[in-house]
FIKOLZA-1660 file (N, C-alpha, C; in steps of 0.1 Angstrom, whole numbers, plus 5000, padded with zeros to 4 digits):
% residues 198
   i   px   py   pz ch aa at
   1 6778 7010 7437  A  X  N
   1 6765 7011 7444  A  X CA
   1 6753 7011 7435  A  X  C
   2 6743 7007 7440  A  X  N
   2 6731 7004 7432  A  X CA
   2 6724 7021 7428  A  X  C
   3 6723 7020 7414  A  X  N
   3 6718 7036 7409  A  X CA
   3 6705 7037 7410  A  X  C
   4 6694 7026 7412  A  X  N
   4 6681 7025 7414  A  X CA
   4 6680 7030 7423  A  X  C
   5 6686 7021 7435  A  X  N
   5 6685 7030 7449  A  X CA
   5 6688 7044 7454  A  X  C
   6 6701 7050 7449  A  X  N
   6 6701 7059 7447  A  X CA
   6 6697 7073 7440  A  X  C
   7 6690 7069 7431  A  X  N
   7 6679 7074 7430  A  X CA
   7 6668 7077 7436  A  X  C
   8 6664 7069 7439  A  X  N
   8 6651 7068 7453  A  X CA
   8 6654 7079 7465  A  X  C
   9 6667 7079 7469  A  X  N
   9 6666 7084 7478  A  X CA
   9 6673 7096 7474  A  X  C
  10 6678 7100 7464  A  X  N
  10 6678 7117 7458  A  X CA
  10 6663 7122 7457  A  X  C
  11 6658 7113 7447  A  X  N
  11 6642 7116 7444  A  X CA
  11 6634 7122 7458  A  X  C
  12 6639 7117 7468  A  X  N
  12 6631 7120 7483  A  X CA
  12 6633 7133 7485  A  X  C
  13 6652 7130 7491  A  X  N
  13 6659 7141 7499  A  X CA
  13 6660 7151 7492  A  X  C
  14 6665 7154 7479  A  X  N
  14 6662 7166 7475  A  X CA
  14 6654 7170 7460  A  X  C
  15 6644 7177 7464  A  X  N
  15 6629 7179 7460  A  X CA
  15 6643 7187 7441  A  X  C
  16 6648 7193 7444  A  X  N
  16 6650 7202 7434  A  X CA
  16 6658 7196 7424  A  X  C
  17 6662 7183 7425  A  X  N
  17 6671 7175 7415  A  X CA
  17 6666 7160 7411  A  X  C
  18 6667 7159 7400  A  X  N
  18 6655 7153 7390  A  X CA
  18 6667 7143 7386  A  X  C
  19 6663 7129 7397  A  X  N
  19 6677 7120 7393  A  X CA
  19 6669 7110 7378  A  X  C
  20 6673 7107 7371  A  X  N
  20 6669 7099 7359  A  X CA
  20 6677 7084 7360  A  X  C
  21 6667 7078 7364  A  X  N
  21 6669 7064 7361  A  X CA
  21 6674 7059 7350  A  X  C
  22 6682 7047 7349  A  X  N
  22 6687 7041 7335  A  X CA
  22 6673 7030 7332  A  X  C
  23 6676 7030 7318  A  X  N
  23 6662 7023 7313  A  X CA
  23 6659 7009 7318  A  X  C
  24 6667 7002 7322  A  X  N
  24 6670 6985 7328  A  X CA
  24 6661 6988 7342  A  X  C
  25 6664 7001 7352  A  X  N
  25 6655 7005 7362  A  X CA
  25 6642 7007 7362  A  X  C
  26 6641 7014 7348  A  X  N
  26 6628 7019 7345  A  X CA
  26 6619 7011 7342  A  X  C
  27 6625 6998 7337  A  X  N
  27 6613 6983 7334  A  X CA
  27 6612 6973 7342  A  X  C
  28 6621 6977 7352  A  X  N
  28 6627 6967 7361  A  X CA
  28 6608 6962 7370  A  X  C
  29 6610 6951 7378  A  X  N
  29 6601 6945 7386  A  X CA
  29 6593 6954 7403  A  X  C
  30 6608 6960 7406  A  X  N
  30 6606 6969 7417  A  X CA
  30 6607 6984 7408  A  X  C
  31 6600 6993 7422  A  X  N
  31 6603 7005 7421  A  X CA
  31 6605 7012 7435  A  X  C
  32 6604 7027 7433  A  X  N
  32 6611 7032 7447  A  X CA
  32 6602 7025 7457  A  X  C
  33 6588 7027 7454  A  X  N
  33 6580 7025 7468  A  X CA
  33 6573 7014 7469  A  X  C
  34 6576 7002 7463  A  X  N
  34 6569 6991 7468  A  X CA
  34 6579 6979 7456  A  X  C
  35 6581 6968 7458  A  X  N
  35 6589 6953 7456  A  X CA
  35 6579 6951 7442  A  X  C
  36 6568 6954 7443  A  X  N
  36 6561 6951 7430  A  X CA
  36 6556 6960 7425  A  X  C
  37 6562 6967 7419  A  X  N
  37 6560 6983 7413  A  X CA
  37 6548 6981 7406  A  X  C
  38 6546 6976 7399  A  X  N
  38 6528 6971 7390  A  X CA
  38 6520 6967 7399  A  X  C
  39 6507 6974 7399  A  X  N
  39 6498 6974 7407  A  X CA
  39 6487 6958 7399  A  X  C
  40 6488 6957 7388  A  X  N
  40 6477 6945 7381  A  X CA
  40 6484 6933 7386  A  X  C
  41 6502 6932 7384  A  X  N
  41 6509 6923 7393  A  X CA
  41 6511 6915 7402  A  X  C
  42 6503 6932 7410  A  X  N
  42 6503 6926 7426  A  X CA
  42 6492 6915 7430  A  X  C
  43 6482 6924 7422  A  X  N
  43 6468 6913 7426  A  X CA
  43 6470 6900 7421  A  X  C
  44 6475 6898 7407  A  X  N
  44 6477 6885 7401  A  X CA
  44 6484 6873 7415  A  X  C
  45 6498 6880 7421  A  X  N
  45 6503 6874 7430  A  X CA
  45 6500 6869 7441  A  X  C
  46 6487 6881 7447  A  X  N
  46 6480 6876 7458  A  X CA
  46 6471 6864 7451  A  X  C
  47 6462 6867 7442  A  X  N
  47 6451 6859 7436  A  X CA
  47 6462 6848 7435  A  X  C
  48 6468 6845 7426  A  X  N
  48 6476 6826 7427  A  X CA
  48 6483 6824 7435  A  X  C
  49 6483 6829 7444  A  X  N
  49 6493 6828 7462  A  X CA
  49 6478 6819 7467  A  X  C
  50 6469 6827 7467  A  X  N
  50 6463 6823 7475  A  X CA
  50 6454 6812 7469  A  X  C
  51 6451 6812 7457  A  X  N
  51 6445 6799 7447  A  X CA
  51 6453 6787 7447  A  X  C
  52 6468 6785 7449  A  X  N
  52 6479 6779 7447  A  X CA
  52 6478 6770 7463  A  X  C
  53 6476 6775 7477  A  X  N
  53 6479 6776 7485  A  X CA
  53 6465 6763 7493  A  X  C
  54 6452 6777 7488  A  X  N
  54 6441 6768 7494  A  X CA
  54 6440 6756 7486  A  X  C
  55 6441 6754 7474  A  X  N
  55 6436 6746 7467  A  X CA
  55 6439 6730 7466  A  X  C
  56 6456 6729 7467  A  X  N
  56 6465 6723 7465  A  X CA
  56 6465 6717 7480  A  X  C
  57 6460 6727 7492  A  X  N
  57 6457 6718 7504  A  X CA
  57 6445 6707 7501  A  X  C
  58 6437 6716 7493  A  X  N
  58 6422 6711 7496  A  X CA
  58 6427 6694 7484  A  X  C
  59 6438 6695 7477  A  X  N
  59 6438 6682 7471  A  X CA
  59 6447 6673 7480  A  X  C
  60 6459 6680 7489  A  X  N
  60 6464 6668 7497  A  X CA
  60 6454 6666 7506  A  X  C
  61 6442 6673 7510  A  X  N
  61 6438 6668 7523  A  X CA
  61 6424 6655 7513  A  X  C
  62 6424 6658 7500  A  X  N
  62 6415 6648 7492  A  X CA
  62 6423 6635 7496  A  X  C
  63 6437 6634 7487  A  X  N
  63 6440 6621 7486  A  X CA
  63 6443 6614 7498  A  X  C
  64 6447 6623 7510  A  X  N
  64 6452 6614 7524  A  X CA
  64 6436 6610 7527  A  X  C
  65 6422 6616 7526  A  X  N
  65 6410 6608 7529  A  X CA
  65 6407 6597 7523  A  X  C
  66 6409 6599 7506  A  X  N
  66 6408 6587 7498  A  X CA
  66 6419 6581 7492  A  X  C
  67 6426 6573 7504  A  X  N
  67 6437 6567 7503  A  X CA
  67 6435 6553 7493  A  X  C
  68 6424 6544 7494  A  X  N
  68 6421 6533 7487  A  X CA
  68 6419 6534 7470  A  X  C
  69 6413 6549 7467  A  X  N
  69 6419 6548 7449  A  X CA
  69 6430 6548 7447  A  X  C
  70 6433 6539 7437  A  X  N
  70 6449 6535 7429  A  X CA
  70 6459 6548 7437  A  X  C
  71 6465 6537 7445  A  X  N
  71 6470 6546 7455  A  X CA
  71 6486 6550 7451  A  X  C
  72 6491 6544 7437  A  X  N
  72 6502 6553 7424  A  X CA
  72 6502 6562 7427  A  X  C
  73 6485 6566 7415  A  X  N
  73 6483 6579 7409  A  X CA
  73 6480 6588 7428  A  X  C
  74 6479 6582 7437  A  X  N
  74 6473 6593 7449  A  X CA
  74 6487 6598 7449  A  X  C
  75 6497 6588 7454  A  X  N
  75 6514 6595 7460  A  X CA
  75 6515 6602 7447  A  X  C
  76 6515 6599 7437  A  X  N
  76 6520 6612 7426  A  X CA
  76 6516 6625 7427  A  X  C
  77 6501 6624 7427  A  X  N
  77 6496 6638 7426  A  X CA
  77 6493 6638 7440  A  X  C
  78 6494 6636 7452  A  X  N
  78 6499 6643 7466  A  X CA
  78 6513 6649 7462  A  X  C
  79 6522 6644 7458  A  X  N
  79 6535 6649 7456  A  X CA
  79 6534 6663 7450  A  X  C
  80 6526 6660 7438  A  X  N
  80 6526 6671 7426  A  X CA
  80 6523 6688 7437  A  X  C
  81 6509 6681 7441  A  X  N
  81 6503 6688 7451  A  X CA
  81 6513 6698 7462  A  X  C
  82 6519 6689 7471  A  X  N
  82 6527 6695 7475  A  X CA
  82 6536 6702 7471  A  X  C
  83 6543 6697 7459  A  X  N
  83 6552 6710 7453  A  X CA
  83 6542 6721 7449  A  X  C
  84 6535 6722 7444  A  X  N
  84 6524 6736 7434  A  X CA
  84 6517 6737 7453  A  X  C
  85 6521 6734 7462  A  X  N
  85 6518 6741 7474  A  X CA
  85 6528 6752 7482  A  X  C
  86 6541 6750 7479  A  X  N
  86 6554 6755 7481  A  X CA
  86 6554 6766 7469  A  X  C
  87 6551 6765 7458  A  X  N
  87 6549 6778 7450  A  X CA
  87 6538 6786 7460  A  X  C
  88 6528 6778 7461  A  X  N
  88 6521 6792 7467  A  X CA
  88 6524 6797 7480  A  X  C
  89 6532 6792 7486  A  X  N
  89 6538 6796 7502  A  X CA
  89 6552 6811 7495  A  X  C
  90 6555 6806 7482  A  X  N
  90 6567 6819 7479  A  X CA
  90 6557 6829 7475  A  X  C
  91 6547 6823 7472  A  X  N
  91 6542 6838 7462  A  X CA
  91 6537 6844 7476  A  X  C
  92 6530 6838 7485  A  X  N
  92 6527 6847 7496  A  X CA
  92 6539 6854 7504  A  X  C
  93 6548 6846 7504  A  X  N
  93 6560 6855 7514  A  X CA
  93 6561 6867 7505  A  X  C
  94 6563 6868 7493  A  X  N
  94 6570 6880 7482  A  X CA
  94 6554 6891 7488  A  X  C
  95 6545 6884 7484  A  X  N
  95 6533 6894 7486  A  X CA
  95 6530 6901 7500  A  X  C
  96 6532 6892 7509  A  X  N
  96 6530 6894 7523  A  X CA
  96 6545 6908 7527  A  X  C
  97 6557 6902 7519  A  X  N
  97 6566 6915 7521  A  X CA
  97 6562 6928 7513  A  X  C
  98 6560 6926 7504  A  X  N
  98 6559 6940 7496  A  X CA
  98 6546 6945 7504  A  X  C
  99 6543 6940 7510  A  X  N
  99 6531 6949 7518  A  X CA
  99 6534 6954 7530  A  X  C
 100 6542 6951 7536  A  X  N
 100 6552 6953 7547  A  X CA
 100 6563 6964 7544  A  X  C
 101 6571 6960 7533  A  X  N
 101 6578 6970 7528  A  X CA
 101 6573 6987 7521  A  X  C
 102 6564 6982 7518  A  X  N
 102 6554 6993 7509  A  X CA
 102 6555 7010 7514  A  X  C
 103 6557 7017 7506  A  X  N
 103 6561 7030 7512  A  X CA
 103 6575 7039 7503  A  X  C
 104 6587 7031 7510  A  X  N
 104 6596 7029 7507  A  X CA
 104 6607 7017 7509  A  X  C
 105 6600 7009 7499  A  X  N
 105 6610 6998 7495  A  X CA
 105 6624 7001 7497  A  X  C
 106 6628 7011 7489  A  X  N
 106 6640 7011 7485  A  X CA
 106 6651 7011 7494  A  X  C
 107 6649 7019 7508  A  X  N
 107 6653 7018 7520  A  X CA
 107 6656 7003 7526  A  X  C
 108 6648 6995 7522  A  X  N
 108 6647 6980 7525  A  X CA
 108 6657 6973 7515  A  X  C
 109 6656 6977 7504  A  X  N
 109 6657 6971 7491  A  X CA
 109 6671 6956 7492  A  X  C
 110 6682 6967 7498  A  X  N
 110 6692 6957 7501  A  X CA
 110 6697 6949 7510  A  X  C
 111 6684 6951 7525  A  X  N
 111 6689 6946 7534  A  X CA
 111 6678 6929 7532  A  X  C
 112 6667 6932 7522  A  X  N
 112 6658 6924 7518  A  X CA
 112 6666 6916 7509  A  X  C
 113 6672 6918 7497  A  X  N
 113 6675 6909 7491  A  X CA
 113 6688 6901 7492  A  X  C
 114 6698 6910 7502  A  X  N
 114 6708 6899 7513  A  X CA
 114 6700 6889 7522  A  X  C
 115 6691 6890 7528  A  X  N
 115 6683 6883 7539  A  X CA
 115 6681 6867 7541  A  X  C
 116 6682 6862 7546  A  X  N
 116 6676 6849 7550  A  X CA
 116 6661 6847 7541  A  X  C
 117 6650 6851 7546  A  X  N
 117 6638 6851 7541  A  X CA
 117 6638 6855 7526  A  X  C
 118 6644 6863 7522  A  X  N
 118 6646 6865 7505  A  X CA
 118 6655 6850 7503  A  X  C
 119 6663 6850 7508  A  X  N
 119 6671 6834 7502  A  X CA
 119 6662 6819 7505  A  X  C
 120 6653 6822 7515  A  X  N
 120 6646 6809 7519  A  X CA
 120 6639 6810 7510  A  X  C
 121 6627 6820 7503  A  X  N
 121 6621 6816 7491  A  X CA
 121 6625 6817 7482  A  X  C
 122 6637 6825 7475  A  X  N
 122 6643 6817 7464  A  X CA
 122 6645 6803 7463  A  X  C
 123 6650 6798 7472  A  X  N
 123 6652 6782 7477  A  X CA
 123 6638 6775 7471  A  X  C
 124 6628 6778 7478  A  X  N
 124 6615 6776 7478  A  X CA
 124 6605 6772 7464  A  X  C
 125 6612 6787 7457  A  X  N
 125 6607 6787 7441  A  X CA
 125 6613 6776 7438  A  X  C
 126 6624 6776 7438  A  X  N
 126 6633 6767 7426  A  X CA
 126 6630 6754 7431  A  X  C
 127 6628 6749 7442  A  X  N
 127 6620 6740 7451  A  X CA
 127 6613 6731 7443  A  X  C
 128 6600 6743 7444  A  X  N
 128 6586 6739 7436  A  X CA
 128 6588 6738 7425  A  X  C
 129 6592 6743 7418  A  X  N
 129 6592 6743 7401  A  X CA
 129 6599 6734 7396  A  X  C
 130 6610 6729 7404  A  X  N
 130 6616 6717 7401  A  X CA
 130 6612 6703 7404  A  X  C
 131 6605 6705 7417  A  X  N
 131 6597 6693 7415  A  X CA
 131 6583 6691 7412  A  X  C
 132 6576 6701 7411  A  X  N
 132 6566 6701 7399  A  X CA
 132 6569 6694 7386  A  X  C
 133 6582 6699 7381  A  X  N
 133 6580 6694 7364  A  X CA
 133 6585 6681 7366  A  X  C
 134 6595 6676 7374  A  X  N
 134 6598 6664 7375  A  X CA
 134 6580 6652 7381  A  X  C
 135 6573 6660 7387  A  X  N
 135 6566 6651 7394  A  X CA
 135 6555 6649 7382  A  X  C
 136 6554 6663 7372  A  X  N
 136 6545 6662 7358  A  X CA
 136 6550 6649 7350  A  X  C
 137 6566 6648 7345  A  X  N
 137 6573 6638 7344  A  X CA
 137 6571 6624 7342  A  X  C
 138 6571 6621 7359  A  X  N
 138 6565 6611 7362  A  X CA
 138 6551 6608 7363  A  X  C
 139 6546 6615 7361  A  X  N
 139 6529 6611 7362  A  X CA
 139 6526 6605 7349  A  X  C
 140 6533 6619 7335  A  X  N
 140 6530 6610 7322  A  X CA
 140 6535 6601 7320  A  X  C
 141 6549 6598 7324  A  X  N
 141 6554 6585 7320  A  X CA
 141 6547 6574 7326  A  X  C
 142 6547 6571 7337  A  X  N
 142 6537 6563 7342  A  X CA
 142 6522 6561 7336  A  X  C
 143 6516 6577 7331  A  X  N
 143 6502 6570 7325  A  X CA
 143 6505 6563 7310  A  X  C
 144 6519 6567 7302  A  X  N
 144 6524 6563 7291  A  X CA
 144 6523 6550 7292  A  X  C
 145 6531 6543 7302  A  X  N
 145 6531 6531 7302  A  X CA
 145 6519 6523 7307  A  X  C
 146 6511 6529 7319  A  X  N
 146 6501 6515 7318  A  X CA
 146 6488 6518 7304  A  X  C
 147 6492 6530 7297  A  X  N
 147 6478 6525 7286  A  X CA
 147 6485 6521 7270  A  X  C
 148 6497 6524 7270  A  X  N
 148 6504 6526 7258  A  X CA
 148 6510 6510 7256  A  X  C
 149 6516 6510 7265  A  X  N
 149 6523 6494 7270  A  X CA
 149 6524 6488 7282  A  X  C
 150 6506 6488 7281  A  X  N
 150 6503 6479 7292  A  X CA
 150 6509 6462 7293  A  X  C
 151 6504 6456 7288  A  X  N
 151 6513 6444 7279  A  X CA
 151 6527 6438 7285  A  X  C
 152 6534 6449 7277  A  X  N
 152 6547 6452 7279  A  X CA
 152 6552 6451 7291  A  X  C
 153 6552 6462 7299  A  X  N
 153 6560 6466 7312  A  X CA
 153 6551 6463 7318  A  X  C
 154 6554 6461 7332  A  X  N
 154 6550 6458 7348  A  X CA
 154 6546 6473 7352  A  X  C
 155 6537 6477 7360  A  X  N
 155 6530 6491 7360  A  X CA
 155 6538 6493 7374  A  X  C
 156 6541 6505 7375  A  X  N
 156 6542 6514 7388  A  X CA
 156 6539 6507 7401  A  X  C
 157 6548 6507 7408  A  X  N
 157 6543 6499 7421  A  X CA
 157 6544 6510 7437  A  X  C
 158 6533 6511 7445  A  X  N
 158 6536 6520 7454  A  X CA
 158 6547 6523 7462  A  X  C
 159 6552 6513 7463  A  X  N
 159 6574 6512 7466  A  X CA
 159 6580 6515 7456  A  X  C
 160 6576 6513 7444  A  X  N
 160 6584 6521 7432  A  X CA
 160 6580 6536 7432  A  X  C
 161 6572 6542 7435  A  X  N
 161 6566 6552 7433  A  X CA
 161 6568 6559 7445  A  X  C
 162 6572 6556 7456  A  X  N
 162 6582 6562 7470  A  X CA
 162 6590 6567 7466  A  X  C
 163 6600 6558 7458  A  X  N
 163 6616 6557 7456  A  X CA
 163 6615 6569 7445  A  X  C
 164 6605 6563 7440  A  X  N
 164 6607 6579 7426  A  X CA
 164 6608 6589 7437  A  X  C
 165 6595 6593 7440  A  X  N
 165 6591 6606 7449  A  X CA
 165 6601 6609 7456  A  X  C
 166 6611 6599 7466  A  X  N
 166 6615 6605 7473  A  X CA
 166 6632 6613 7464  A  X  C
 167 6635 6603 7453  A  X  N
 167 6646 6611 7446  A  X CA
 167 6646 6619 7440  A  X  C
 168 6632 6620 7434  A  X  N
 168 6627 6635 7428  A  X CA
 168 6627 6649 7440  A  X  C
 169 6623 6648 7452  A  X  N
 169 6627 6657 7458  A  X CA
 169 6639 6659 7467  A  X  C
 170 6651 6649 7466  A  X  N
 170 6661 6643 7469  A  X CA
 170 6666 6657 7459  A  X  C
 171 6668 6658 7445  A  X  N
 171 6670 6660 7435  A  X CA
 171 6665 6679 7437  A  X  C
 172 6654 6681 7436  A  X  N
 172 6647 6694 7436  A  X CA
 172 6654 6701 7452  A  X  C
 173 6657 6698 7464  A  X  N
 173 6666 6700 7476  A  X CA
 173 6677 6706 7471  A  X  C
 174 6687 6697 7463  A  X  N
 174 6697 6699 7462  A  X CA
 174 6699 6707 7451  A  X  C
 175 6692 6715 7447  A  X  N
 175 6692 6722 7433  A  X CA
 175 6688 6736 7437  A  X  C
 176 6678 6736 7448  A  X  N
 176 6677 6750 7456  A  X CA
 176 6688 6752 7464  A  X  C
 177 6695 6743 7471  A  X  N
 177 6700 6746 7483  A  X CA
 177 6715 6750 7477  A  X  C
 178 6719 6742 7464  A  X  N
 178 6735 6750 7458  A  X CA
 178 6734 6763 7459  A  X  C
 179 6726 6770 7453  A  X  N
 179 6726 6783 7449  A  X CA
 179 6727 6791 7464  A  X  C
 180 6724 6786 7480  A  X  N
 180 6724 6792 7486  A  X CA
 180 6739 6794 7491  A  X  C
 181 6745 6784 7488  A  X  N
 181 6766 6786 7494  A  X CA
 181 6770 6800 7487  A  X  C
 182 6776 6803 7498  A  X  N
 182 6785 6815 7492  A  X CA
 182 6798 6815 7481  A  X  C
 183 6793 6807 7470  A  X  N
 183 6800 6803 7462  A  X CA
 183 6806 6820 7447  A  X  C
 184 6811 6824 7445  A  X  N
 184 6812 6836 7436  A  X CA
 184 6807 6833 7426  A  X  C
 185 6801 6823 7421  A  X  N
 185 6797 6821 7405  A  X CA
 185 6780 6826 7412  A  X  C
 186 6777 6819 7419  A  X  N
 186 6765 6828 7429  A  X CA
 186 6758 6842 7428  A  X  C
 187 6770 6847 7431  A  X  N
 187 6768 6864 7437  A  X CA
 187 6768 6873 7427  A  X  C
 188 6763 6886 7428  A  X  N
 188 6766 6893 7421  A  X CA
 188 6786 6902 7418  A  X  C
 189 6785 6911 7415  A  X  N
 189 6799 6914 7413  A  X CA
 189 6805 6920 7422  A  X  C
 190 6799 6925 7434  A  X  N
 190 6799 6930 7444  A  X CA
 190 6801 6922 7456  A  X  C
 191 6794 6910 7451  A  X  N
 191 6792 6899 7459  A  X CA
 191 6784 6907 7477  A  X  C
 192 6774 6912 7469  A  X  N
 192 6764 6918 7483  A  X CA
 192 6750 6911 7485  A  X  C
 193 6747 6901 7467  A  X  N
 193 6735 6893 7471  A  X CA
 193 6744 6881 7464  A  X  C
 194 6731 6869 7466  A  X  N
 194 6738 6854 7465  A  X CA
 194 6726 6856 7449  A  X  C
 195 6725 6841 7447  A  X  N
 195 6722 6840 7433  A  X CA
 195 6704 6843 7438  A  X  C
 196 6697 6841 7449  A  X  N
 196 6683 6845 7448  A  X CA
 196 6680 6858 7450  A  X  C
 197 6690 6869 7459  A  X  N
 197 6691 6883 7457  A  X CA
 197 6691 6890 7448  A  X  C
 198 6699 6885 7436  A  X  N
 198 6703 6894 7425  A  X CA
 198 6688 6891 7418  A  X  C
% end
């Protein structure tokens, strides 16, 4: 059984015994009463949840208006966009729960990180992040080639630039979605959370 939690709930129920956390607990990310025990944390989370979120719309809703600039570079960084959009949709779920949970987490602690919604944005993170750097990737290679060797190579074509997109998040899918099978290399040793619980 988890000694964090148990703690937590010694700490509550009885006032007269002074449970001591192990030090891995004590630096840990959560604490008894709230998913983001650091209070400078939290704001950081809300602030680029929601910087992440508005902003990244305000660029896909740029490039779907101005569809006629070099319409490459628009599907790339729409793409980019929408992945660094999907980070900000995780950072809001994590922030939007620990506000919900707030109090006593700990009570929550395990039914939260078994959960669907704890596994959809793990999903989510690894999502974004993965097609972020792939979509960074492709942006430099493509600007590598039309100024470096222009000459050379034939530039990016907006059917070429589909086919990327769409295998780049072909690729970033299937890299969230493994970790969600109930596979044991997954889970913890208990096998009570999958690989985005732990």
């Amino acid at each position: 059984m988890d000694t964090f939690s148990l703690c937590c709930y010694v700490n509550v129920s009885l006032k007269e015994v002074a449970c001591q956390f192990p030090k891995e607990a004590k630096d840990a990310f959560s604490g008894c009463n709230r998913m983001i025990h650091h209070q400078s944390l939290r704001i950081s989370i809300w602030l680029l949840g929601l910087l992440a979120v508005l902003g990244n719309l305000a660029v896909i809703a740029w490039r779907m208006i101005r569809r006629e600039d070099h319409p490459v570079q628009s599907c790339l960084l729409t793409n980019l966009a929408l992945s660094d959009f999907l980070m900000g949709v995780y950072l809001m779920i994590i922030s939007i729960q620990d506000q919900i949970l707030s109090g006593n987490y700990f009570s929550y602690d395990r039914k939260w990180r078994s959960g669907e919604l704890c596994r959809f944005a793990g999903a989510l993170s690894v999502l974004s992040s993965e097609v972020s750097v792939l979509m960074l990737t492709v942006i430099t290679a493509e600007r590598l080639i039309s100024i470096v060797f222009a000459l050379k190579i034939s530039r990016l074509t907006l059917r070429g630039a589909y086919r990327i997109c769409s295998a780049v998040w072909i690729f970033g899918v299937a890299i969230a979605i493994v970790p969600m099978f109930d596979f044991p290399y997954f889970c913890n040793k208990d096998r009570e959370y999958g690989y985005y619980g732990t």
